[in-house]
C-alpha positions, 0 to 999 in steps of 0.5 A, a space after each residue: 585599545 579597543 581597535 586592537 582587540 577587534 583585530 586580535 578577534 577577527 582572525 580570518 582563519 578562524 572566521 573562515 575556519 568557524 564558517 566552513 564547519 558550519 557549512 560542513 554541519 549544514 550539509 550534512 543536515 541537509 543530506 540526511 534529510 533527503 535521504 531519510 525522506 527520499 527513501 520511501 520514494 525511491 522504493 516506489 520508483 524501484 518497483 513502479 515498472 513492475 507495477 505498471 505492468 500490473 495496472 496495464 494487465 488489469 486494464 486489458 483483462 476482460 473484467 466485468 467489473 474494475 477495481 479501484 486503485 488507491 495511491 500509495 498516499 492514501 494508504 499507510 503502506 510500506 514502500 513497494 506496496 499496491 492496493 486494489 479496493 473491490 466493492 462487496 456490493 459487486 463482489 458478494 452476495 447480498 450481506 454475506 461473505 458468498 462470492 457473486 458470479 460476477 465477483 468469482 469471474 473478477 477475482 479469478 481474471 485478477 489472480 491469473 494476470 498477478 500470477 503471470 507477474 508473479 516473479 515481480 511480487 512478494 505476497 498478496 495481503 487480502 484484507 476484509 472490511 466491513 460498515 463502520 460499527 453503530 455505537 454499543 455494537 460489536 464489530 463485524 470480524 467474522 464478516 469481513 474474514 470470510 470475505 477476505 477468506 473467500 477471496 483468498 480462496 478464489 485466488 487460490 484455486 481457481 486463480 492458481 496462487 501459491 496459499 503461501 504467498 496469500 496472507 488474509 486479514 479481518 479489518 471490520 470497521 476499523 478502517 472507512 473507506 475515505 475516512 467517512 463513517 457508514 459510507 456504502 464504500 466501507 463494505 470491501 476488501 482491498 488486496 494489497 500486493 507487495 512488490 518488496 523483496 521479490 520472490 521466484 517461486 
């Protein structure tokens, strides 16, 4: 009796049918997956000539003194996005949102070779940072904004940048350069230029 239960169980159309729609469910799992996580890489990809572009400019541009650029890793950017980080201690003077000749010379070579590819980009978010806050005392916004602001400012009118493709923004203490607190490496500001959705303008 029991023989002939196992048998009335184990029909093979079921059992096929009942691994089939398992198949179908792994599958479609397994295709969400790689496109929810594929998708940030394939904006990247989207846009790498374009950036390369840029990066091979910037090298071949006379500059006196090189930016850094970050991986898209290292940043919490949205897809399509490069940041550059210029050093204060290069770019300003002393502890002052003043531009140096030298950070004057470096930006404006920077903004023309952005402004040569300017079909290729959306906008240029410029961000003013600042050394990590000692406990109990205020941050350093107005520091970094007027970094940020003069550097918008170059851009602008020495660097021949649309003001309305410039976005400024004052980051203080917020952000250490490496995740280290009263790093040197946290005075800066980082221009982040966002190859999404190009513009023709």
């Amino acid at each position: 009796m029991s023989l002939s239960r196992l048998q009335s169980d184990s029909n093979p159309y079921i059992a096929f049918s009942d691994l089939a729609l398992n198949m179908v469910f792994v599958l479609v799992f397994f295709v969400g997956g790689i496109l929810a996580v594929g998708q940030a890489g394939w904006e990247q990809v989207k846009y790498r000539k374009a950036q390369d572009r840029v990066v091979a400019a910037v090298r071949a541009a006379p500059l006196p003194a090189r930016p850094l650029l970050l991986s898209p890793a290292q940043r919490n950017d949205p897809p399509g996005a490069q940041r550059w980080v210029f050093p204060a201690q290069q770019m300003f003077l002393g502890d002052t949102d003043q531009l140096s000749p030298t950070g004057q010379q470096v930006l404006v070579a920077f903004a023309r070779v952005l402004r040569a590819e300017r079909a290729e980009w959306k906008r240029v978010r410029i961000e003013g940072h600042t050394q990590t806050s000692q406990p109990n005392t205020p941050e350093r916004w107005s520091l970094s904004a007027g970094r940020a602001s003069a550097v918008a400012e170059a851009f602008y009118v020495k660097g021949g940048i649309s003001p309305n493709r410039l976005a400024v923004a004052a980051r203080g203490g917020q952000t250490p350069f490496d995740g280290v607190k009263f790093d040197p490496r946290n005075e800066r500001v980082e221009i982040v230029v966002e190859y999404a959705q190009k513009l023709t303008n």
